[in-house]
One Martini backbone bead per residue (centre of mass of N, CA, C, O) as a GRO file, in nm:
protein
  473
    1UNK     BB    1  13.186   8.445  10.841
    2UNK     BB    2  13.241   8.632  10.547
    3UNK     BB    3  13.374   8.952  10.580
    4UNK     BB    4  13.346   9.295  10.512
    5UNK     BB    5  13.491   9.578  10.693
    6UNK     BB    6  13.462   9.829  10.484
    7UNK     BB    7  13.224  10.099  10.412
    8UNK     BB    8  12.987  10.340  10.268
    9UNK     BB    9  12.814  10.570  10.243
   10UNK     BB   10  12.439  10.504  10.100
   11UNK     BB   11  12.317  10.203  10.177
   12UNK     BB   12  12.122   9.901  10.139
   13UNK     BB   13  12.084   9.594  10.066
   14UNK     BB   14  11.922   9.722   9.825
   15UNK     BB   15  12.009  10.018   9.969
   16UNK     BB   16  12.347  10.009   9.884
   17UNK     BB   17  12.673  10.121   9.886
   18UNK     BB   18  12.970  10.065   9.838
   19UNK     BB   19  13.267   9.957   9.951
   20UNK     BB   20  13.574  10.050   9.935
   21UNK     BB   21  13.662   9.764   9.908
   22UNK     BB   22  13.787   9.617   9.583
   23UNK     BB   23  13.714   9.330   9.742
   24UNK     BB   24  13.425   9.357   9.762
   25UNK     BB   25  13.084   9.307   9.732
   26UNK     BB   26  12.874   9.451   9.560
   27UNK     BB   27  12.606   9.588   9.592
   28UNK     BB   28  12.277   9.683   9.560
   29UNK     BB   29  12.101   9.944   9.454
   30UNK     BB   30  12.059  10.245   9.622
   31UNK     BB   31  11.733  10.307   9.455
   32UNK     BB   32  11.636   9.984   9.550
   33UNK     BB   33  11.410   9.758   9.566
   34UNK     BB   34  11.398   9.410   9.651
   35UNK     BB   35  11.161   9.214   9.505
   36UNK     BB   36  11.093   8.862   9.578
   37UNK     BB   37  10.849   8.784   9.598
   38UNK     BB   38  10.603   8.570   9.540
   39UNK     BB   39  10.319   8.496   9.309
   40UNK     BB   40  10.254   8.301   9.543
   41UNK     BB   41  10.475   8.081   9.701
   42UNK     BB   42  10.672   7.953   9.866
   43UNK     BB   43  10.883   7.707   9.908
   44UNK     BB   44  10.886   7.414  10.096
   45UNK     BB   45  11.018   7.259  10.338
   46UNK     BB   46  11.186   6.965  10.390
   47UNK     BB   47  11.013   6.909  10.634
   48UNK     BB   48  10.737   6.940  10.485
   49UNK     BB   49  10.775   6.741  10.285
   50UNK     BB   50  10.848   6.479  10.429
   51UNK     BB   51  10.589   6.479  10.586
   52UNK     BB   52  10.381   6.485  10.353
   53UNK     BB   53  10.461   6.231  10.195
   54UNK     BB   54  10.475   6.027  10.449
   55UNK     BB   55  10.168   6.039  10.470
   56UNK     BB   56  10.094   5.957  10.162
   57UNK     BB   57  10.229   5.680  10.141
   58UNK     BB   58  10.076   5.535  10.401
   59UNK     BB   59   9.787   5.579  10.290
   60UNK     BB   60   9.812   5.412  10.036
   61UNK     BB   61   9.868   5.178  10.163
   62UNK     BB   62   9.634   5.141  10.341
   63UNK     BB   63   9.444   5.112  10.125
   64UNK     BB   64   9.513   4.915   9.973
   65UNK     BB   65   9.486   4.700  10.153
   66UNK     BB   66   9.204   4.722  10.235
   67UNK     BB   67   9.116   4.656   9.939
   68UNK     BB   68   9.279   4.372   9.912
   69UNK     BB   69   9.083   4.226  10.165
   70UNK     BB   70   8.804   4.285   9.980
   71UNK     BB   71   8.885   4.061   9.790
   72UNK     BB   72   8.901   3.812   9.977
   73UNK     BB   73   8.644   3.742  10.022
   74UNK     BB   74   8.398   3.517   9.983
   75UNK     BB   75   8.249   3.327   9.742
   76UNK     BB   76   8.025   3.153   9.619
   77UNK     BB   77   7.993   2.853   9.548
   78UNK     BB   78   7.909   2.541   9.410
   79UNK     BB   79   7.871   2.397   9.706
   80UNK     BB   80   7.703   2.610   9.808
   81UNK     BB   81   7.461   2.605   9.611
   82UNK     BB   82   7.352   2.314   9.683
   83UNK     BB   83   7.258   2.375   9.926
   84UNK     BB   84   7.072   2.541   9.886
   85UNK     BB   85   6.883   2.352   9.700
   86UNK     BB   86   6.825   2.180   9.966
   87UNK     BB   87   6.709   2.430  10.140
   88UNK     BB   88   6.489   2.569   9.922
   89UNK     BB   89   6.680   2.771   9.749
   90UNK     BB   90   6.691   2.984   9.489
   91UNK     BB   91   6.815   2.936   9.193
   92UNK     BB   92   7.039   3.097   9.052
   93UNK     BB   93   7.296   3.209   8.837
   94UNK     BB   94   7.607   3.194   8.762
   95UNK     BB   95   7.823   3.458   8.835
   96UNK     BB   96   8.071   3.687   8.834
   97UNK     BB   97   8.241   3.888   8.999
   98UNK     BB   98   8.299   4.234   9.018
   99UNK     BB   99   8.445   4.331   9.299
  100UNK     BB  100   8.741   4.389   9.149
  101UNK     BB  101   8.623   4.652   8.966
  102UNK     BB  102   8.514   4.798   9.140
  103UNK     BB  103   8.767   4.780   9.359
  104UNK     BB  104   8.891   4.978   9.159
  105UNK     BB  105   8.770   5.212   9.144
  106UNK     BB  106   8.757   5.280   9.464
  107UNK     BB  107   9.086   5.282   9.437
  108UNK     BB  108   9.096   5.541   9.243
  109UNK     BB  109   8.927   5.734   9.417
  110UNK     BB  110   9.135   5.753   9.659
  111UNK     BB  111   9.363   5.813   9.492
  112UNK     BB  112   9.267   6.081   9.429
  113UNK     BB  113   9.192   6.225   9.740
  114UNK     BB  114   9.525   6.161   9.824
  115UNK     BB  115   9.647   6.341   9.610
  116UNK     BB  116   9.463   6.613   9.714
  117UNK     BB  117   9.572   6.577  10.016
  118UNK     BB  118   9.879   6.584   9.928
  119UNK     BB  119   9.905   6.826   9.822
  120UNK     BB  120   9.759   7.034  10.039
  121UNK     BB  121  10.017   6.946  10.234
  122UNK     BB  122  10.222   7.105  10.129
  123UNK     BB  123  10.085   7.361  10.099
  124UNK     BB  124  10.061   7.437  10.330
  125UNK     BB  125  10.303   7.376  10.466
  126UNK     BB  126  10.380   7.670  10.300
  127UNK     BB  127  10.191   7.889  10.413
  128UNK     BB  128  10.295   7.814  10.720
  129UNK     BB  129  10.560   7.932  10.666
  130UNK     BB  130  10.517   8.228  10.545
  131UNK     BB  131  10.332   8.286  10.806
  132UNK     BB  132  10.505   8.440  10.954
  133UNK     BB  133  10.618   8.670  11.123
  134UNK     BB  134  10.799   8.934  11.192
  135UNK     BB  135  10.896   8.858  11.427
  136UNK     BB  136  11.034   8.575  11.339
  137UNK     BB  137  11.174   8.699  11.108
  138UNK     BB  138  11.374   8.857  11.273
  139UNK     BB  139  11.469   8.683  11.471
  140UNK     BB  140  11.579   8.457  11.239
  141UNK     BB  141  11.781   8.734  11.141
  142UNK     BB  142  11.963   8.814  11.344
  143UNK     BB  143  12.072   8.509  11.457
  144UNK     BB  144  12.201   8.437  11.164
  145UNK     BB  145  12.348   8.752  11.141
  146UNK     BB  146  12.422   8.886  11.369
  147UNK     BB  147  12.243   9.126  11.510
  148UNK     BB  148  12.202   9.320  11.767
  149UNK     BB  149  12.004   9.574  11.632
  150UNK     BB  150  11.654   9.651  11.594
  151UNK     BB  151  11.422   9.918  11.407
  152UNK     BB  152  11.058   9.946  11.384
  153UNK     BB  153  10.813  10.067  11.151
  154UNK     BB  154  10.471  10.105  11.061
  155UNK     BB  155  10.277  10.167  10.796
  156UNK     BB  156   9.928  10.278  10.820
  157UNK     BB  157   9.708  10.509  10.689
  158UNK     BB  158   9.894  10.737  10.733
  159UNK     BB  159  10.052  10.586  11.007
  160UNK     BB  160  10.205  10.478  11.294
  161UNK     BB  161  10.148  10.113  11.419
  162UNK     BB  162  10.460  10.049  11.452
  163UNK     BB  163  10.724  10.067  11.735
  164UNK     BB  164  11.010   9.866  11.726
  165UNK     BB  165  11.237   9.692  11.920
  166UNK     BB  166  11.533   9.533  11.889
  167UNK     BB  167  11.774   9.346  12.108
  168UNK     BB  168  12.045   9.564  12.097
  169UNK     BB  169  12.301   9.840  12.122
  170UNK     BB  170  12.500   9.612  12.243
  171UNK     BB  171  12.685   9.312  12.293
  172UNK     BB  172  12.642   9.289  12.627
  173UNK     BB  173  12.292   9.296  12.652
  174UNK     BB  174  12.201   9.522  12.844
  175UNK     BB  175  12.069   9.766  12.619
  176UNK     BB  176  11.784   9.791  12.458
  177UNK     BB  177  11.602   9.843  12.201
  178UNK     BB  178  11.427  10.137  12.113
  179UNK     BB  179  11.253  10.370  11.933
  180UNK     BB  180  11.474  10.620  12.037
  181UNK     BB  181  11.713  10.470  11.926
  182UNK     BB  182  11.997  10.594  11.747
  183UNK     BB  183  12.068  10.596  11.422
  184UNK     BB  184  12.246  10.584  11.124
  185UNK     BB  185  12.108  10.659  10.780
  186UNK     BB  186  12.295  10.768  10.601
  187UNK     BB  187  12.165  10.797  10.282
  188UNK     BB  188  11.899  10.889  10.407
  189UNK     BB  189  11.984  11.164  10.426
  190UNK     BB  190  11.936  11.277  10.122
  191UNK     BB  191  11.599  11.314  10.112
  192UNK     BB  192  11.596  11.489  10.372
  193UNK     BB  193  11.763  11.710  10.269
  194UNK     BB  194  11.610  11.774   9.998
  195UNK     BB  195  11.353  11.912  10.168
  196UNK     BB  196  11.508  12.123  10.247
  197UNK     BB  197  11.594  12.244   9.929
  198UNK     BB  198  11.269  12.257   9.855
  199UNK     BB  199  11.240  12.488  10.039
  200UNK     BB  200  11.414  12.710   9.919
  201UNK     BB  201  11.269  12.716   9.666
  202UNK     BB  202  10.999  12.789   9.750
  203UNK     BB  203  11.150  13.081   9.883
  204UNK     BB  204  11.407  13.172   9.665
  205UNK     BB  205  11.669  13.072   9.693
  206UNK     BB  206  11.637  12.824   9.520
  207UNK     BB  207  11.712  12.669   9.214
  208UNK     BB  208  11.680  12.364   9.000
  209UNK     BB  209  11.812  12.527   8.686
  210UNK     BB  210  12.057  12.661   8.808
  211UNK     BB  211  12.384  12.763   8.843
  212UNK     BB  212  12.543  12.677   9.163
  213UNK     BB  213  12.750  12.920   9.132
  214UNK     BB  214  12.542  13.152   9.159
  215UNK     BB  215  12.537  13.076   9.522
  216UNK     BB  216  12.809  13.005   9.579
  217UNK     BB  217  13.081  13.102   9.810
  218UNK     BB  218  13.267  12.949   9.926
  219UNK     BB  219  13.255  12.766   9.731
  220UNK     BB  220  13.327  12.624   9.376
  221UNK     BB  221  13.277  12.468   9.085
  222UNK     BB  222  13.525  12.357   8.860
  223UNK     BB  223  13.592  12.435   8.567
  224UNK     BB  224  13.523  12.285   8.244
  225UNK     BB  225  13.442  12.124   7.945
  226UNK     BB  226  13.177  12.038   8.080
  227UNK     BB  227  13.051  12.269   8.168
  228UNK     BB  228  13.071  12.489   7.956
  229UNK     BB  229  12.812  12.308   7.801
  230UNK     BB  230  12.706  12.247   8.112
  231UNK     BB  231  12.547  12.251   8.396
  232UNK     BB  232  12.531  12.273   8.765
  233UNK     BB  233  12.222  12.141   8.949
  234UNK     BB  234  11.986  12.076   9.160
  235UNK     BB  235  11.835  11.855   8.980
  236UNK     BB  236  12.064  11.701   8.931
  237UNK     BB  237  12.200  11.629   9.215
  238UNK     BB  238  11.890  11.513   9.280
  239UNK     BB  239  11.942  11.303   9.040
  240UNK     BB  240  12.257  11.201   8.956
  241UNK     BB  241  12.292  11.408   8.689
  242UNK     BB  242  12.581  11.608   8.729
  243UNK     BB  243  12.881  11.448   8.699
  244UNK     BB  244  12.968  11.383   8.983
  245UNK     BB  245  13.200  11.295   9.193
  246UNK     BB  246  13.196  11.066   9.465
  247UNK     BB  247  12.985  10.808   9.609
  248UNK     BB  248  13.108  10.802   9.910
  249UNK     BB  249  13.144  10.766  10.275
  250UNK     BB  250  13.351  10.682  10.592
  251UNK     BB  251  13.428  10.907  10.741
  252UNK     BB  252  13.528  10.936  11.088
  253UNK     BB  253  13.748  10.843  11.341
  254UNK     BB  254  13.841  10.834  11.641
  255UNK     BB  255  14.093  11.102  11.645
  256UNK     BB  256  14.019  11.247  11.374
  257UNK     BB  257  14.043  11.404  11.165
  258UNK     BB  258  13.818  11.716  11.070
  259UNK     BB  259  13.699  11.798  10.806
  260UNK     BB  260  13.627  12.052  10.608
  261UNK     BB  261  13.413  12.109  10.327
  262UNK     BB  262  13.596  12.200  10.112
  263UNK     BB  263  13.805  11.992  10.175
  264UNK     BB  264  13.599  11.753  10.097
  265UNK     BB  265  13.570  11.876   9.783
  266UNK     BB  266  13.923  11.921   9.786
  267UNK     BB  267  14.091  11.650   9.860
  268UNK     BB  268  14.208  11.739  10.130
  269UNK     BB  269  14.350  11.805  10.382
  270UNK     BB  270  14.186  11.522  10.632
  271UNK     BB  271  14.089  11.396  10.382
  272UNK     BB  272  13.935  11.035  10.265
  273UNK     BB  273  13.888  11.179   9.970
  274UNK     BB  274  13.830  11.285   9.693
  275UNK     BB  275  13.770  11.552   9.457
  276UNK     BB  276  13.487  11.725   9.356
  277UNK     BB  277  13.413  11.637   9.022
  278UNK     BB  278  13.383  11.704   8.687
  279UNK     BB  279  13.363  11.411   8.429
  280UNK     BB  280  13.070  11.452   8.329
  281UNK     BB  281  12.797  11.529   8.143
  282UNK     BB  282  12.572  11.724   8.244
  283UNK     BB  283  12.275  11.527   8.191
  284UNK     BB  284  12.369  11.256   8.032
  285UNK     BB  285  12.357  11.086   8.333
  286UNK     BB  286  12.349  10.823   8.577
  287UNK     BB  287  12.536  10.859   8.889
  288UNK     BB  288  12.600  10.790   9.215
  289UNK     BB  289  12.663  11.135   9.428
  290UNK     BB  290  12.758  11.198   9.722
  291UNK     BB  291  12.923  11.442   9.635
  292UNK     BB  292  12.664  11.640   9.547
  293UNK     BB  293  12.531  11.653   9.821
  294UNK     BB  294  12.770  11.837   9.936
  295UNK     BB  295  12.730  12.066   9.747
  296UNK     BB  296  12.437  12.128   9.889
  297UNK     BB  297  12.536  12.206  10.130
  298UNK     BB  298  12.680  12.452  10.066
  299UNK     BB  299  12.480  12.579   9.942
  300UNK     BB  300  12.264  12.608  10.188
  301UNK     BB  301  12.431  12.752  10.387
  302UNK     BB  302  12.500  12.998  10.192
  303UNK     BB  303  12.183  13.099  10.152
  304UNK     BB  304  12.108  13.098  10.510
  305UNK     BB  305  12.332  13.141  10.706
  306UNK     BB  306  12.376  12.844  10.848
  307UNK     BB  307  12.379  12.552  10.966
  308UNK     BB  308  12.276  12.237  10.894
  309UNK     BB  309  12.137  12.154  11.132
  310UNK     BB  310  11.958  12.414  11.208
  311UNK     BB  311  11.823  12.398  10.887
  312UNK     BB  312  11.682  12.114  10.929
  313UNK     BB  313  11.529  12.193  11.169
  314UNK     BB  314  11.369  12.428  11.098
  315UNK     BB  315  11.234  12.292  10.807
  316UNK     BB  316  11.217  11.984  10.910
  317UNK     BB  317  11.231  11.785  11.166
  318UNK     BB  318  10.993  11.996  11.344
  319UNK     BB  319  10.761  11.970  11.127
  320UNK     BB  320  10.726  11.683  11.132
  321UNK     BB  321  10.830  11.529  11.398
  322UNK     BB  322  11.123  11.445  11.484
  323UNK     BB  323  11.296  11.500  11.747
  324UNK     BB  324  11.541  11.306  11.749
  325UNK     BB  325  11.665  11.447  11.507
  326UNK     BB  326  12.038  11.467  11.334
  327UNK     BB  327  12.299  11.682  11.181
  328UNK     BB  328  12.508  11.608  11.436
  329UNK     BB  329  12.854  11.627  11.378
  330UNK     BB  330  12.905  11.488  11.594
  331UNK     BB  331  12.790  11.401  11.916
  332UNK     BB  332  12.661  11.491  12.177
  333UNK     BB  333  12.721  11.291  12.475
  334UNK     BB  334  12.441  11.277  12.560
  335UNK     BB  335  12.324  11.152  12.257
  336UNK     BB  336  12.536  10.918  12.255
  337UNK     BB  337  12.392  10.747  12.449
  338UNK     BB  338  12.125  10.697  12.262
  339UNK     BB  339  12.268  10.513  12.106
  340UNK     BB  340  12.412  10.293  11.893
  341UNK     BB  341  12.630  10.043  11.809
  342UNK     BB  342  12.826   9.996  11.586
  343UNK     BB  343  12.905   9.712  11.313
  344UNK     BB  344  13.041   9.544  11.092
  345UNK     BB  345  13.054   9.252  10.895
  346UNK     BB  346  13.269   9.098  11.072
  347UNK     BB  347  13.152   9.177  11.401
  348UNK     BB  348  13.334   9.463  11.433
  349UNK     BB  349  13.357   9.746  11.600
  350UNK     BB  350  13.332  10.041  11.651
  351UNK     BB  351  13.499  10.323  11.752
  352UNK     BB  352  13.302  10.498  11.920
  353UNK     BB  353  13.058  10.380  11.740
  354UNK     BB  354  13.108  10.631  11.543
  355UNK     BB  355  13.121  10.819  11.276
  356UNK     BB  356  13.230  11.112  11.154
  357UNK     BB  357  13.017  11.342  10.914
  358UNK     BB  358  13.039  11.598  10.752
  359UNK     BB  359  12.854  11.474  10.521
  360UNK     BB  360  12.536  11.519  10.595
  361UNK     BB  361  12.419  11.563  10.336
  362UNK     BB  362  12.477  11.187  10.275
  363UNK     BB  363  12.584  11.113  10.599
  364UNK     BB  364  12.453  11.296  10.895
  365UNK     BB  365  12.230  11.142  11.009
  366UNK     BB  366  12.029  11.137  11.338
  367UNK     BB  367  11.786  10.847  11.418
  368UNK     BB  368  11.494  10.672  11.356
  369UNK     BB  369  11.211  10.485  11.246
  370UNK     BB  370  10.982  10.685  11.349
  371UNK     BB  371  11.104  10.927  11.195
  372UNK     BB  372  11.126  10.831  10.903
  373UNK     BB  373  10.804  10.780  10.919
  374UNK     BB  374  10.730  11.056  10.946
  375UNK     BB  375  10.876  11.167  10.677
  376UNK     BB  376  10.691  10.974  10.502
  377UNK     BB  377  10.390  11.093  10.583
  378UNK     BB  378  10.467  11.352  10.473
  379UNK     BB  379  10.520  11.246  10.170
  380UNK     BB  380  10.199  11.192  10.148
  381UNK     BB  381  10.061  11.455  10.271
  382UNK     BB  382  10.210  11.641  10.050
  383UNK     BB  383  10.054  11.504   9.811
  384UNK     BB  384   9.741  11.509   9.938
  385UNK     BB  385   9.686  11.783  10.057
  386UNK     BB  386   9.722  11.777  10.393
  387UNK     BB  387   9.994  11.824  10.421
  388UNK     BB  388  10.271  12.171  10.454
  389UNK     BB  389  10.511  12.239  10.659
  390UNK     BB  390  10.745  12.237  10.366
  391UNK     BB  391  10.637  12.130  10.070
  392UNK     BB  392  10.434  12.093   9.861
  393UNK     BB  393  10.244  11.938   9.622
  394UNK     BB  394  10.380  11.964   9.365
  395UNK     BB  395  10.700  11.938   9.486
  396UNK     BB  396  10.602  11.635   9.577
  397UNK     BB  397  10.561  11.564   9.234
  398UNK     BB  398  10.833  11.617   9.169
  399UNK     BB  399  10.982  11.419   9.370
  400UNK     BB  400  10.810  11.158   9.238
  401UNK     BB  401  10.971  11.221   8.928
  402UNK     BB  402  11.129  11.113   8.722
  403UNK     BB  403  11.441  11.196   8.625
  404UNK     BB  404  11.685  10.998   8.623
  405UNK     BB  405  11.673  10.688   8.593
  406UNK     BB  406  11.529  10.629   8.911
  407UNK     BB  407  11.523  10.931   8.994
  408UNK     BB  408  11.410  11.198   9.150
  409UNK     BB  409  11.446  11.411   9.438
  410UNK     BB  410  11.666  11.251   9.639
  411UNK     BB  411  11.494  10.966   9.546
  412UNK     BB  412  11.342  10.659   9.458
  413UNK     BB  413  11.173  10.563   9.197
  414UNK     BB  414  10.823  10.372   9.143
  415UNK     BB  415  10.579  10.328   8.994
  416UNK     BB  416  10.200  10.393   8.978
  417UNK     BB  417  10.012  10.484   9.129
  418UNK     BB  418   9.952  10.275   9.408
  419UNK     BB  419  10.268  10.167   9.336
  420UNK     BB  420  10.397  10.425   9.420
  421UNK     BB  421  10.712  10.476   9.505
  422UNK     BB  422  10.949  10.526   9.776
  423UNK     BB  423  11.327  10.498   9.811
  424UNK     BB  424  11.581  10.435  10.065
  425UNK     BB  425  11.940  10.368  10.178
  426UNK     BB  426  12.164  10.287  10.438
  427UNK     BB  427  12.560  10.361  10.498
  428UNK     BB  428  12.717  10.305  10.755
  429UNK     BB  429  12.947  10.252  10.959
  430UNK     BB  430  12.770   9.997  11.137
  431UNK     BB  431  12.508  10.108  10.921
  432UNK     BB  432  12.161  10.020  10.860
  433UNK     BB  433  11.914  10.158  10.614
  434UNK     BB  434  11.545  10.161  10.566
  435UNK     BB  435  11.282  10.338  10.322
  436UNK     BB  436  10.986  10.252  10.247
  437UNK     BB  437  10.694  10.377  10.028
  438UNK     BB  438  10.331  10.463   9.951
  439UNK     BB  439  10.214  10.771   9.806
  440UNK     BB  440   9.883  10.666   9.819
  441UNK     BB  441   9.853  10.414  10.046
  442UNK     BB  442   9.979  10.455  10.341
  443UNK     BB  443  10.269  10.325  10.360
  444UNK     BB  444  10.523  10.101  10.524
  445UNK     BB  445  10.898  10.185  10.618
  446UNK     BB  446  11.117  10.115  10.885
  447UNK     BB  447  11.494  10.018  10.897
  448UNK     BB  448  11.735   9.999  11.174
  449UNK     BB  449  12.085   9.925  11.246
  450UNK     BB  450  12.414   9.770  11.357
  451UNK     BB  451  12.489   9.675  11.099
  452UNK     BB  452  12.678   9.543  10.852
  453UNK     BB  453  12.440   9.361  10.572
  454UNK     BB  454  12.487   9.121  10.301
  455UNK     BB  455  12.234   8.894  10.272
  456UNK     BB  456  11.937   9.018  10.302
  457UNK     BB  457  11.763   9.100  10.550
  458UNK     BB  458  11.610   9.341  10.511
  459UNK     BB  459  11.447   9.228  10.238
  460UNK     BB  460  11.291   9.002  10.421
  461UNK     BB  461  11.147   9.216  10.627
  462UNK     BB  462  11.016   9.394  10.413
  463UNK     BB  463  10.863   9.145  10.260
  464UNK     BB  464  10.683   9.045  10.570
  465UNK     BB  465  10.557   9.369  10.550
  466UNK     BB  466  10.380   9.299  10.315
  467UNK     BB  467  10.231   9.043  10.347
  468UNK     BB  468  10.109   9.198  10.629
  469UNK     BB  469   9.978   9.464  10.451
  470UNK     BB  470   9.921   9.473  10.167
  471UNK     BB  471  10.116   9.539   9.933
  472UNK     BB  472  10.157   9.666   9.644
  473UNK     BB  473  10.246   9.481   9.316
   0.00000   0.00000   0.00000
């Protein structure tokens, strides 16, 4: 199987940013889910095909016989007639057999029956089909894309229901994956990392719609003939439509010099991206950039006046009750035991397991199926003001409504009333990431990988997971 080596945080699989290499193929949109379902059933296997075909053709063939052979009955003849008046029995007059007629009607009758039992057998053969459970789902999905290890978590009812381990940590397959262990969010990071900023809103340290030079001290953005018409704020940047560039990041390889946050939005040595600059007129446009994240991130750290960590720790991942989760970059050597080993999508080894990101508001969460899950019914519960341990209900209602293209404030929204839906992918070197749930309807999932995975193979488990948990269309 031929794949590029080459990945960089922002989505996956449906909610994937493209790879750096400009030759590999795009992937889909960032901030979508795509929904394959089909409106009735799959196309059943060419082998339930085959094989209820040939059960339809065997009994038609048999019927057909059976029939040809109640023809051939004898029929009372002339000198048969004569014997009967010879031996005093009532003379008849002779008619014509019917019973070819009725015989022809008898088997059109059956041949009609047999043809809407051979249709029934197609179709459950496919119904059949598509009943795999999530599991069986999940095992032909690992297979046959080579996946080392899957974790996933399944909400309903506002609370998760299954929180499970599949396959291994690492390709020896000696350690399991278990719902604790640790894998890399990618761009899954910037939602979670939103709702730390829309904390600070509501606290009043930053404004949604303020000129956010306004209180970066450490950097800021430097202006130019875009800003001087319009301003980057908070609310562009967490909807993509600051005009802000740079799409994704690849982190730092083992024994890599890892550069400072300025270094990073200055595209100084030794970072290993461009610069983060306005190109395009803030609020004109939507367009992707991880790069946006990174401006927010010295924003909440230079108002808050503490680590992007430490930050995060106290404001969501403790309220939610994350607490497996952290945005420490690189991962402490303890910590670092009980995560899983990335793979490329060619699948080589990540060096060191994982990559370490600076830019960790954009691709530097370390966590879990079931923390994710956690943090997805945080955002159910705190739009229906059920609890509200990091921000409102009104500003969970404004996180979950579109500000430009497909973007709410940090997630990507779709669907209105039942169908609401917030979703966001996500890809580090070596690790792929989906979070998908329905705002009012309290279902949902998460699913994280050790792999860079280019089939669509998560969203046909997250489709297998729609299917079984009867997820609103």
């Amino acid at each position: 199987m031929s794949r590029s080596n080459a990945a960089t945080s922002g989505g996956l699989t449906s909610l994937r940013t493209p790879p750096l290499s400009p030759h590999a193929p795009r992937p889909p949109h960032p901030l979508r889910v795509t929904d394959s379902r089909p409106v009735l059933t799959e196309l059943p296997s060419a082998a339930t095909l085959a094989r209820s075909t040939t059960d339809f053709i065997f009994a038609l063939i048999w019927v057909h016989y059976c029939q040809r052979m109640s023809y051939m009955k004898p029929q009372n003849s002339a000198g048969s007639r004569e014997n009967e008046a010879e031996a005093g029995l009532e003379k008849k007059p002779f008619r014509p057999s019917s019973a070819p007629a009725s015989g022809l009607r008898a088997f059109a009758r059956r041949t009609a029956i047999l043809w809407g039992v051979g249709i029934w057998r197609v179709l459950a053969g496919s119904l059949a089909a598509q009943s795999n459970t999530v599991d069986q789902v999940i095992a032909a999905e690992m297979k046959q894309h080579h996946i080392t290890g899957l974790s996933l978590a399944v909400i309903e009812g506002g609370q998760i229901v299954m929180a499970k381990g599949y396959g291994f940590t690492d390709d020896s397959g000696t350690t399991p994956v278990v719902p604790s262990t640790l894998f890399q969010a990618g761009s899954v990071s910037k939602p979670v990392a939103a709702f730390g900023a829309l904390r600070l809103v509501e606290q009043g340290k930053l404004a949604l719609d303020e000129d956010v030079n306004a209180r970066l001290t450490t950097w800021k953005v430097p202006e130019n003939k875009f800003t001087k018409e319009q301003k980057v704020t908070l609310r562009r940047i967490l909807s993509h439509s600051a005009g802000l560039t740079v799409h994704g990041f690849p982190g730092y390889g083992l024994l890599t010099p890892i550069p400072t946050l300025p270094q990073v939005l200055d595209g100084a040595p030794p970072a290993n991206t461009p610069a983060v600059r306005v190109d395009v007129l803030p609020g004109s446009t939507w367009r992707y950039s991880g790069g946006g994240f990174t401006v927010m991130q010295q924003l909440m750290i230079d108002v808050a006046g503490t680590s992007f960590p430490q930050l995060m720790r106290e404001t969501v991942l403790v309220p939610l009750g994350m607490t497996s989760s952290t945005y420490e970059q690189p991962l402490p050597k303890d910590v670092l035991a009980r995560a899983a080993t990335g793979y490329y999508a060619d699948g080589k080894v990540v060096v060191g397991k994982a990559h370490t990101y600076p830019e960790m508001a954009a691709a530097g969460l370390w966590t879990t199926a079931s923390d994710l899950a956690r943090f997805a019914v945080g955002i159910q519960k705190s739009l229906a003001g059920e609890s509200n341990p990091v921000i409102s209900a009104s500003m969970t209602r404004q996180m979950l409504t579109v500000q430009k293209g497909e973007s709410g404030l940090g997630i990507g929204v779709n669907g209105s009333g039942k169908t609401l839906r917030f979703s966001h992918g996500g890809r580090d070197e070596g690790f792929d990431t989906m979070l998908t749930a329905f705002a009012e309807t309290g279902q949902g999932a998460a699913i994280m990988i050790n792999a860079n995975e280019d089939s669509g193979a998560v969203n046909r488990i997250v489709e297998a997971i729609g299917r079984d948990h009867h997820w609103p269309r």
